[in-house]
C-alpha positions as CSV (number, residue, x, y, z in Angstrom):
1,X,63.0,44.8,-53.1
2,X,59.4,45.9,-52.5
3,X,58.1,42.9,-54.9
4,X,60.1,40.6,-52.5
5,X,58.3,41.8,-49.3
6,X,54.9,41.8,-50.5
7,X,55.5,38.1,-52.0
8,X,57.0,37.4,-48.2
9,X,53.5,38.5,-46.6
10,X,52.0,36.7,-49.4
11,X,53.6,33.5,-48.1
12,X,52.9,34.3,-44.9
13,X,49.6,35.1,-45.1
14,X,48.6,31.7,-46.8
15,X,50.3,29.7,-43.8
16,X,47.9,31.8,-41.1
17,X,45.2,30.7,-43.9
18,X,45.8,27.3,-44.2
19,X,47.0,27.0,-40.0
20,X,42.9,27.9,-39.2
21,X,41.4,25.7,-41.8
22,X,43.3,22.9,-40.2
23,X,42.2,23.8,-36.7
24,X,38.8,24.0,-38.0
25,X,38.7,21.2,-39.6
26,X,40.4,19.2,-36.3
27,X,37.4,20.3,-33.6
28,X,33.9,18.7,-33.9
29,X,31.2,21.4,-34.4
30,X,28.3,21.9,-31.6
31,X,26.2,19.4,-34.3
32,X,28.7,16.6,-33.7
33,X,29.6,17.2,-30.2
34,X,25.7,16.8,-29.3
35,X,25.7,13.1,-31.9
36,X,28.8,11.9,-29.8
37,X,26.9,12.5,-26.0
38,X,25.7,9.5,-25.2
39,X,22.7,10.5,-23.0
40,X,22.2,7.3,-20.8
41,X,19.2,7.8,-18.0
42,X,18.9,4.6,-16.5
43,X,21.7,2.6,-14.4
44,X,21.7,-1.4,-13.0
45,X,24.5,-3.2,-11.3
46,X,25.9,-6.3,-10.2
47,X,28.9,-6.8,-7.3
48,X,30.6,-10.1,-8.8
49,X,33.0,-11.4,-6.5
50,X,36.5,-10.1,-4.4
51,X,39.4,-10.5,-5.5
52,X,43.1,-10.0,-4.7
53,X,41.0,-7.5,-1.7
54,X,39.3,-5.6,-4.7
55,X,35.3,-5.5,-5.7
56,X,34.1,-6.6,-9.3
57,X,31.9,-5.1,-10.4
58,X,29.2,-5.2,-13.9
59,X,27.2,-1.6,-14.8
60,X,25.2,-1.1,-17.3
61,X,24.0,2.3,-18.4
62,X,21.1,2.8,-20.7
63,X,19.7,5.5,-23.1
64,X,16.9,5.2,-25.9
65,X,19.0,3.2,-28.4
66,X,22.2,2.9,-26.5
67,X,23.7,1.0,-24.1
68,X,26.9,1.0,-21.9
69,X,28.4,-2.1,-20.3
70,X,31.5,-1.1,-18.0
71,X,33.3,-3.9,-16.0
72,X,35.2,-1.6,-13.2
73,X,37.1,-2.5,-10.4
74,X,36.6,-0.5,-7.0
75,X,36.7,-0.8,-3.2
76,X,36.1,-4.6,-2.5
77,X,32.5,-4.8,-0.6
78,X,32.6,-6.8,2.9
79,X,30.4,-9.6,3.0
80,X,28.0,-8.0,5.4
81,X,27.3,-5.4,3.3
82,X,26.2,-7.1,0.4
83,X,22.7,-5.8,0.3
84,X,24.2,-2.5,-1.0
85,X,27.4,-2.1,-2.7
86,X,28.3,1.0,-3.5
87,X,30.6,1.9,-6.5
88,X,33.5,4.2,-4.3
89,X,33.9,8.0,-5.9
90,X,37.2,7.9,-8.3
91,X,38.4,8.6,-11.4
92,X,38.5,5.3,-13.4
93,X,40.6,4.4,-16.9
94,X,40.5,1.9,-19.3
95,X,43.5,-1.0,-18.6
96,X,44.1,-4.4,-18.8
97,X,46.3,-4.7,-15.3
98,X,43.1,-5.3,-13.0
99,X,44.0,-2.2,-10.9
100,X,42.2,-0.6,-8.2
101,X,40.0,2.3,-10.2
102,X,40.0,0.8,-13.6
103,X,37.8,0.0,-16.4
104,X,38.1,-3.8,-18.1
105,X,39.0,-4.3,-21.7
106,X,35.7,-6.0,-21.5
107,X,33.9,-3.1,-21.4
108,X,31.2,-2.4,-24.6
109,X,29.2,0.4,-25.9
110,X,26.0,-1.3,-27.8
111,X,24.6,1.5,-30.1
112,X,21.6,0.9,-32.1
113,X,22.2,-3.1,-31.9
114,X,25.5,-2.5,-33.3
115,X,27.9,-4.0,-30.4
116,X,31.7,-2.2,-29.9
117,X,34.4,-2.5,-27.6
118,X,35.6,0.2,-25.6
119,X,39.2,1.0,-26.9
120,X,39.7,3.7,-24.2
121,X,38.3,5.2,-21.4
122,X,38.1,8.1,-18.5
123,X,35.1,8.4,-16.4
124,X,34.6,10.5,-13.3
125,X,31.8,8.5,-10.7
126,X,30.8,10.7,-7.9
127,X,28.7,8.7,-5.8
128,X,26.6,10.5,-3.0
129,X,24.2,8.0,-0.9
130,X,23.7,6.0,-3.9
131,X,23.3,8.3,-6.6
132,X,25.6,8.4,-8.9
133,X,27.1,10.7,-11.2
134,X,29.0,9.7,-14.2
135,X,30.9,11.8,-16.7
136,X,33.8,11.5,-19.0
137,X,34.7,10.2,-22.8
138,X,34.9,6.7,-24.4
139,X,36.4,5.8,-27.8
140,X,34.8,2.8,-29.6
141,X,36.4,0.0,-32.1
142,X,35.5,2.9,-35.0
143,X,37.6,4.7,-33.1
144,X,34.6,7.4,-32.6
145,X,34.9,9.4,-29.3
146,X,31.9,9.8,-27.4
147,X,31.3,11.8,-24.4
148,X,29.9,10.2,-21.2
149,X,27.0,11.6,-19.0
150,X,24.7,10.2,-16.2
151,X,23.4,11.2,-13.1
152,X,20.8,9.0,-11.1
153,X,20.5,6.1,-9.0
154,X,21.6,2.6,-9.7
155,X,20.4,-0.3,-8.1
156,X,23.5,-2.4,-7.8
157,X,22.8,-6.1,-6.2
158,X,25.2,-9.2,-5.4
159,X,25.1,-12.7,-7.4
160,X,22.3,-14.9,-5.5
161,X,22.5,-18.3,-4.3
162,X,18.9,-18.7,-5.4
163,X,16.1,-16.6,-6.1
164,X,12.9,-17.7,-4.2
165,X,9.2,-18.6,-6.1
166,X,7.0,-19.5,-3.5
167,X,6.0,-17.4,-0.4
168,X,3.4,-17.0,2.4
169,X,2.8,-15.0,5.4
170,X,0.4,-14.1,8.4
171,X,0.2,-10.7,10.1
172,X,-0.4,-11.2,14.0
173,X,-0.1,-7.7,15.0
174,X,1.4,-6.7,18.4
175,X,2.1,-8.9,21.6
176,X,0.7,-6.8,24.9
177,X,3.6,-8.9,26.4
178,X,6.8,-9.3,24.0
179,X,6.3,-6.0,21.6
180,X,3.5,-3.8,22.7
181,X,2.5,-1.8,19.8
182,X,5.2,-3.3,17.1
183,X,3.6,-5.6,14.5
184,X,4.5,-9.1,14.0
185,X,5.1,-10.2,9.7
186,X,5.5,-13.6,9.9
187,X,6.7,-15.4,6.5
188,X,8.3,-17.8,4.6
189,X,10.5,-18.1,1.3
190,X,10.7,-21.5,-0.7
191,X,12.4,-22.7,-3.9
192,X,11.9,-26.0,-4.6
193,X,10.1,-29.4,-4.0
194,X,7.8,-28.7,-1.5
195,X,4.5,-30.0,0.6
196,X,0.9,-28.4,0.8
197,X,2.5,-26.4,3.6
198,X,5.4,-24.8,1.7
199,X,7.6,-27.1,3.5
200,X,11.0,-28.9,1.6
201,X,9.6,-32.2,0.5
202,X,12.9,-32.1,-1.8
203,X,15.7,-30.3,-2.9
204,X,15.5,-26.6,-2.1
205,X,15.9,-23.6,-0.2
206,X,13.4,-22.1,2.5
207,X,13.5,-19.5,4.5
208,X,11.5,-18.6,7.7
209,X,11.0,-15.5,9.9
210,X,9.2,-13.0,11.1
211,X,9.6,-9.7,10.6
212,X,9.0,-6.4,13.4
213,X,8.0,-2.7,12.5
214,X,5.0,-0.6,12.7
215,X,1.7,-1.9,13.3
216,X,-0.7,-1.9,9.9
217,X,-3.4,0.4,10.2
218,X,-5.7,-1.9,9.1
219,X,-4.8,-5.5,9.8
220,X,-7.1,-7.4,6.9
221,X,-4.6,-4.7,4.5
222,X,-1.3,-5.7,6.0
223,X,1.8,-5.3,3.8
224,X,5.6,-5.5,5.1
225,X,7.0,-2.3,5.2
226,X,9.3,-1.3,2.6
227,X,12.9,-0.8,4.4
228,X,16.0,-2.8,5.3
229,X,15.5,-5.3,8.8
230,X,18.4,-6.2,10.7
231,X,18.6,-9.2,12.5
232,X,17.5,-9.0,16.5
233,X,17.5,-11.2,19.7
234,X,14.9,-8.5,20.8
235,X,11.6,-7.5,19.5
236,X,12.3,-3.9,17.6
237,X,11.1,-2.3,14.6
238,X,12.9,-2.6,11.8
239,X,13.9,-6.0,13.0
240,X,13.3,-9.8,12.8
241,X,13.7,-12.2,15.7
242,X,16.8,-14.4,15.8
243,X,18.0,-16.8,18.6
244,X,20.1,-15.8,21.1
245,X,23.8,-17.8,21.5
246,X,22.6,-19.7,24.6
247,X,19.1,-20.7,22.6
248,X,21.3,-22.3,19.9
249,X,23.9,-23.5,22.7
250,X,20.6,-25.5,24.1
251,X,19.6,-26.5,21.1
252,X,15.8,-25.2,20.7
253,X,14.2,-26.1,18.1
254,X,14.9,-23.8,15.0
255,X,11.3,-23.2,13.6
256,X,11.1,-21.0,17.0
257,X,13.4,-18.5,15.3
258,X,14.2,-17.0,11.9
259,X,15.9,-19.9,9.9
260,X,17.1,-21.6,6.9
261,X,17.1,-24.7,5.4
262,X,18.9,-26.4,2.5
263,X,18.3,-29.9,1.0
264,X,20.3,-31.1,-2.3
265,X,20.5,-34.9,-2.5
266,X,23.5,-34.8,-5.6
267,X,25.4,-33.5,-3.0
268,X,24.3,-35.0,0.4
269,X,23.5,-32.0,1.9
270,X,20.8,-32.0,4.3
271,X,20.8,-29.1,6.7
272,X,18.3,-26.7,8.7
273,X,20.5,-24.0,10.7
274,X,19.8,-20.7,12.5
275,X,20.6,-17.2,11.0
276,X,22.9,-15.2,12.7
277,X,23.0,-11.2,14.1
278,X,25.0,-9.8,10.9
279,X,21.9,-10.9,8.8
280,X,19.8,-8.1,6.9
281,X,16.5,-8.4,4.8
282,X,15.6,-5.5,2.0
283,X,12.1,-4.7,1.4
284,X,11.4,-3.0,-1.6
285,X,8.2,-2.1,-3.7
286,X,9.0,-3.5,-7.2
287,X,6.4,-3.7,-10.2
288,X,5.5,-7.0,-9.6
289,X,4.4,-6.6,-6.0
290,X,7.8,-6.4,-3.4
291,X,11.4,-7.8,-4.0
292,X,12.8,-9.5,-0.8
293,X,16.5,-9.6,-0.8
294,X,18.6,-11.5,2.3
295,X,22.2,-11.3,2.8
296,X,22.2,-13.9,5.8
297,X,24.8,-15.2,8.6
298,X,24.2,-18.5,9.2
299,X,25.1,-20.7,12.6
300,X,27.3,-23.3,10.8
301,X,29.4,-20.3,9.3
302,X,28.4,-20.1,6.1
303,X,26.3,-16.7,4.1
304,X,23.8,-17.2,2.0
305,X,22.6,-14.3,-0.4
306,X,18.7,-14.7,-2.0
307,X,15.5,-12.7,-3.0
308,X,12.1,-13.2,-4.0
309,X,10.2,-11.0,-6.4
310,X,6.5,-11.0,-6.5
311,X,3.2,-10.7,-4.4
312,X,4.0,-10.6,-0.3
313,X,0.9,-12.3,1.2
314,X,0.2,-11.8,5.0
315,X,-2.9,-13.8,6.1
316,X,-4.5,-11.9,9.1
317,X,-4.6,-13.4,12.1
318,X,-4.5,-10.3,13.9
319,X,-8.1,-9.3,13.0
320,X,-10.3,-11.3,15.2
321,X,-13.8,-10.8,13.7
322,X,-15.6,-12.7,11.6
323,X,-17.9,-10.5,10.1
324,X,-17.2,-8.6,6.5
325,X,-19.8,-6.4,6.8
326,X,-22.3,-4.3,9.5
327,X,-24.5,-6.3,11.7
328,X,-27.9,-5.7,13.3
329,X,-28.8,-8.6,15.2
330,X,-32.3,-10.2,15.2
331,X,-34.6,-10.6,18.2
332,X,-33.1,-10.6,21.6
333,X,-35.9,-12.9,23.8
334,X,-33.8,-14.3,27.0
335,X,-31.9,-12.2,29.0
336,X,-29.4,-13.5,32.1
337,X,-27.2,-10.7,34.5
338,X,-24.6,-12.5,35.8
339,X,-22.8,-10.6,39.0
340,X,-19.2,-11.6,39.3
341,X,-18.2,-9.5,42.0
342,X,-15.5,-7.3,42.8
343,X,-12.1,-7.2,40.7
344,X,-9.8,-9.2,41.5
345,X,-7.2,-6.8,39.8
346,X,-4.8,-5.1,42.4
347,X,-5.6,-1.1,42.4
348,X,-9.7,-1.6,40.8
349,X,-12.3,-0.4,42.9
350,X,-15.6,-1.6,40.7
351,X,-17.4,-4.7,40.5
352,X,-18.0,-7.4,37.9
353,X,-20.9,-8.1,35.7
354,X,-21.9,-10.2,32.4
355,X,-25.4,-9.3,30.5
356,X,-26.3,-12.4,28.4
357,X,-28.7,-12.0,25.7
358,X,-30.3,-14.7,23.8
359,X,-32.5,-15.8,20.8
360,X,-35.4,-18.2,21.7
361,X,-34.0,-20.6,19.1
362,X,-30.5,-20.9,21.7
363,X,-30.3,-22.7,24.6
364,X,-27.8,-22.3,27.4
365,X,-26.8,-24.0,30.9
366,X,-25.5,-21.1,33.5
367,X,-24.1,-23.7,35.3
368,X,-21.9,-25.3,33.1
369,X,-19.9,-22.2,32.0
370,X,-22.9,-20.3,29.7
371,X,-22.5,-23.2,27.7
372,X,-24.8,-22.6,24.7
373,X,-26.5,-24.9,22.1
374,X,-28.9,-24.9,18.9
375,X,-29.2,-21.9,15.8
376,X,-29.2,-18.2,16.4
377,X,-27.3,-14.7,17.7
378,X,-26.4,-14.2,21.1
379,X,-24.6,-11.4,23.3
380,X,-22.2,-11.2,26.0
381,X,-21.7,-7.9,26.8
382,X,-19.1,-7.1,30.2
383,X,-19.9,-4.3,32.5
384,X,-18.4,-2.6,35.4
385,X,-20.3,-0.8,38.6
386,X,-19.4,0.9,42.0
387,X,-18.4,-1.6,44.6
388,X,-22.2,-1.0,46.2
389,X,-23.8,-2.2,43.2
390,X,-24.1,-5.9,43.9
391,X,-27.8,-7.2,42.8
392,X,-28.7,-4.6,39.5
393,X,-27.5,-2.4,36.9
394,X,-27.9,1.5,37.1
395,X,-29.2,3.2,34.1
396,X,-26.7,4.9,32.3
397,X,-24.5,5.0,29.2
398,X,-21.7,2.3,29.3
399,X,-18.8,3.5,27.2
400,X,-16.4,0.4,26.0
401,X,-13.1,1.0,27.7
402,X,-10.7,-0.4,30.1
403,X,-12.3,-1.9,33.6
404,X,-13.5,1.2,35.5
405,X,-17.1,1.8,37.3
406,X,-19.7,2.9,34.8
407,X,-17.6,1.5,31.9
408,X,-18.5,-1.5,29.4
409,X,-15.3,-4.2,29.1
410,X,-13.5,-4.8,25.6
411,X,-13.9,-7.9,23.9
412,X,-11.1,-9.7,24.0
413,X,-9.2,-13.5,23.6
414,X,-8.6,-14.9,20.1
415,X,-11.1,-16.0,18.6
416,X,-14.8,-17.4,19.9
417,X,-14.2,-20.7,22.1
418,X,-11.4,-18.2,23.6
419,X,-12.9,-14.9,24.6
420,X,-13.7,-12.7,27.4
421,X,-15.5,-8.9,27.7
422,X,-17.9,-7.8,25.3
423,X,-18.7,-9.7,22.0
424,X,-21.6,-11.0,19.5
425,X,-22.1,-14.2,18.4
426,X,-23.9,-16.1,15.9
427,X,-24.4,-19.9,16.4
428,X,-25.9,-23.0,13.5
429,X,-26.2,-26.4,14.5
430,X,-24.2,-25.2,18.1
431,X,-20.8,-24.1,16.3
432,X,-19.5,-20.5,15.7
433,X,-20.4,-19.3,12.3
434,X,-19.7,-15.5,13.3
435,X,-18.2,-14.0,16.4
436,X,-17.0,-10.1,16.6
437,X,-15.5,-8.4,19.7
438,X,-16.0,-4.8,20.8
439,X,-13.3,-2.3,20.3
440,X,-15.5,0.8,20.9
441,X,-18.6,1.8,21.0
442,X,-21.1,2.4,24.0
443,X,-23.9,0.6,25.9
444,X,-27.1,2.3,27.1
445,X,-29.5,0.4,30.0
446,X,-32.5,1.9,30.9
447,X,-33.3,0.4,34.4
448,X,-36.6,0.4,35.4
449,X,-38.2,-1.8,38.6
450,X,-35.4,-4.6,37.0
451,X,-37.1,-4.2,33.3
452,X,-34.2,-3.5,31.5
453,X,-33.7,-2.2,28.4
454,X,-30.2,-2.4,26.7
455,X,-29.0,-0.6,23.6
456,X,-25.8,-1.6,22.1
457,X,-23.6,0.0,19.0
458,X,-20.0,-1.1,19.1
459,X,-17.1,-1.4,16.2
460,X,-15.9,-4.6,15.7
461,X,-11.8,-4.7,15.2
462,X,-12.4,-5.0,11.4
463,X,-14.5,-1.7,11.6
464,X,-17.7,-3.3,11.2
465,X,-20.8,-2.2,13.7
466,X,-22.6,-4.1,15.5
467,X,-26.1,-3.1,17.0
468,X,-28.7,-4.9,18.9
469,X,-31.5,-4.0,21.5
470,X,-33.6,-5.9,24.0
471,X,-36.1,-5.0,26.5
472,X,-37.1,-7.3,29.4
473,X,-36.0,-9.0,32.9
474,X,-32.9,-10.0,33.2
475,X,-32.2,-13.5,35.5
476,X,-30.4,-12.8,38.1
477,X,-26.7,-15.6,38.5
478,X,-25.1,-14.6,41.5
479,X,-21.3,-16.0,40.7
480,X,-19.6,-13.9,43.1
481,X,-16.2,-16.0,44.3
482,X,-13.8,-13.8,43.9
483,X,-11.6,-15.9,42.3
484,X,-12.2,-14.9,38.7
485,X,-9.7,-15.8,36.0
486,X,-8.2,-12.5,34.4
487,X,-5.6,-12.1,31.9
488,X,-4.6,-9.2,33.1
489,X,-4.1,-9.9,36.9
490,X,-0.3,-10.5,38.4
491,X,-1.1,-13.8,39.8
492,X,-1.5,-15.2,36.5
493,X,0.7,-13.3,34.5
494,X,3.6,-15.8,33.9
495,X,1.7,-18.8,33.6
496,X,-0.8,-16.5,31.0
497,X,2.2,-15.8,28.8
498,X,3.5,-19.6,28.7
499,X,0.0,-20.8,27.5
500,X,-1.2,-17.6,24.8
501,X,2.3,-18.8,23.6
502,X,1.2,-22.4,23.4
503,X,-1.8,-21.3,21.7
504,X,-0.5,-19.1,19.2
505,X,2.3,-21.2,17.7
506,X,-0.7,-23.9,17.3
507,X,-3.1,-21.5,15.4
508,X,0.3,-20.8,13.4
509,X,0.5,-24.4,12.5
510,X,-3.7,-24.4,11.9
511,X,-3.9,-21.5,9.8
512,X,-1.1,-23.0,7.4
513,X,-2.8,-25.3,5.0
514,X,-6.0,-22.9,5.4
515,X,-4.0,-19.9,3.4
516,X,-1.7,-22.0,1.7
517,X,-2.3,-20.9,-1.9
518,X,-5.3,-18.8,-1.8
């Protein structure tokens, strides 16, 4: 009887023994579990198409030598939102039914160039404000399980109608008038045939617009911000100008507004249409320079969905000087004070004056609107007195500034040929080769028995400075008839607008074939 039991715990002792070496032998070791983790760092996306009311949806997730291709079905994605689909947080399983939440068949795991398909599949994306975490286990064609984990932004895009290869752009800066401190990006986008002007001289797509957000702190540096732009019928940052319903309902023209244009002669399709208030542009900084991406409502009722990649020009136009450098001008050797009485601004209590200052070389007609003539520099520098002041200039120091006694006047207007207030110029054979307004800066006179003798350091708008002196009489105009043109004064505020409007959409067509290319 006792050689019975102890064979009994024998028996039973070699089950426990041989129960744990199977158990062992079943679960991976740490080593194996760390081979199988597939540890993917990078994530891109594309949002195929709807379907049945569900979004399609391509990811790819990448390690060192590995690779994970997931087809997935989610949440569809409206058509307005195509500029960023997001994957919806859910569990998600391998199936073939095309269900809400579930991974395709067509799924693969590439490891070291060796290509499987996914046999199985349960993954866990959490996604919070675009980054995404991803966890779980796959099984390959080997039938090797491998766990799953990832946690990082993915940039997941839509299918384009075209990518864009040709682009151009001028920055204006802001409009005292329309957007007061907002900066104007005006661009275009082309793929296709096209003209010297980036015009559709073919088959193709363009694009044209102009963009609204913060001024550039330096305007010969301008870049479009980075950020998403919705479209606008009013100037706002973070915007870009569209035509209203009545504009379109009238029929303006469309190059007046953001638009786009289509030409393919296979299939008779010819059209140039407005976009639309669900439209949105993405601005972001990419490798190459900045990736432009436009999900875009257009006014026959169609959406079209492009991007550009590369360098983002934008000409300035909003930087009026000429000069690249510091300037000290040469000799100063005819003077003229020019008194243009009292202001004819509503609330100013100062006078009006010009100081003209020439080089022998220049010659000028006082009477014919300072017309001047011949090869050299010349100044026009704006000043403003006490009402009492009406035949000389008080010594003092002039500080550049808005119109107020005892201050010196901007220089403003658009370019030389078009200017008012304080500037330099610099004349061969009776054209402009350089011109620079003042933006700061000061002017000293010395006044002494009407021998004057004027000191000037001012910035330019480019950050240049510009200096100059003279010493002698100044010719006295008296051109007091109170009927002074300003740019600034109520009376001609409306009819101001209309014509700097007139002006700049000309310059805009001007300045075209000038930057085109360069």
């Amino acid at each position: 009887m006792k050689k019975l039991f102890v064979l009994a715990c024998f028996i039973s002792m070699a089950s426990i023994t041989s129960s744990c070496s199977n158990d062992d032998s079943s679960t991976p070791s740490k080593e194996e579990e760390t081979k199988n983790e597939l540890a993917l760092t990078k994530g891109q996306g594309t949002y195929l198409k709807t379907l049945d009311d569900k979004g399609f949806f391509n990811l790819t997730l990448s390690g060192e030598d590995t690779k994970l291709e997931l087809s997935l079905i989610s949440k569809k994605i409206e058509s307005v939102d195509l500029l960023e689909p997001n994957i919806e947080s859910h569990k998600y399983i391998l199936s073939t039914d095309q269900l809400l939440y579930t991974l395709s068949p067509e799924s693969n795991l590439i490891n070291k160039n060796e290509k499987l398909t996914i046999q199985s599949a349960e993954l866990e994306i959490i996604n919070q404000e675009n980054k995404y975490s991803i966890t779980g286990t796959i099984v390959d064609s080997n039938q090797l399980t491998y766990t799953v984990k990832f946690n990082d932004a993915i940039d997941i895009q839509p299918l384009y109608h075209t990518e864009y290869t040709l682009q151009n752009g001028w920055y204006w800066g802001d409009d005292e008038y329309k957007h007061p401190n907002i900066g104007q990006y005006m661009t275009f986008f082309a793929a296709g045939k096209t003209n010297n002007y980036g015009e559709l001289d073919g088959d193709g797509y363009r694009v044209s617009l102009s963009l609204y957000d913060e001024k550039a702190p330096k305007a010969w540096e301008a870049k479009i911000p980075n950020k998403t732009y919705q479209a606008s019928t009013t100037f706002d940052k973070g915007s870009f100008y569209i035509a209203t319903s009545k504009d379109i309902e009238k029929e303006e023209p469309v190059y007046r507004y953001a638009y786009f244009e289509h030409r393919d002669s296979d299939k008779q399709i010819n059209r140039k249409v407005y976009i639309r208030d669900n439209s949105f542009i993405k601005v972001i900084e990419t490798p190459k320079g900045q990736e432009v991406r436009f999900n875009l409502e257009l006014s026959d009722g169609t959406r079209h969905l492009g991007k550009y990649n590369g360098p983002i020009r934008q000409g300035d136009e909003a930087t009026i000087t000429s000069l690249k450098e510091n300037r000290t001008v040469g000799n100063l050797d005819i003077g003229y004070l020019e008194f243009q009485g009292a202001s004819p601004i509503n609330g100013l209590q100062n006078n009006r004056w010009n100081i003209y200052l020439y080089n022998k070389d220049l010659k000028t007609d006082p009477d014919n609107y300072w017309a001047v003539g011949g090869s050299g520099e010349y100044m026009r520098i704006a000043l403003y007195t006490e009402l009492n002041q009406k035949t000389s200039i008080p010594s003092g120091t002039y500080n550049i500034g808005p119109e107020a006694p005892n201050m010196a006047g901007f220089g403003e207007g658009f370019e030389a040929g078009f200017d008012w207030g304080t500037w330099y110029f610099d004349l061969k054979n009776s054209d402009f080769k350089d011109a620079a307004p003042a933006k700061s800066g000061k002017i000293i006179v010395t006044n002494q028995n009407n021998v004057y003798t004027i000191s000037v350091e001012f910035e330019d708008d480019r950050e240049n400075i510009i200096t100059a002196k003279y010493t002698g009489e100044l010719i006295f105009k008296n051109n007091d008839k109170n009927k002074n043109f300003d740019i600034h004064s109520a009376k001609y505020n409306k009819n101001t607008k209309n014509f700097l409007e007139q002006y700049k959409q000309e310059k805009a067509l001007r300045v075209l074939n000038r930057y085109l290319g360069q």
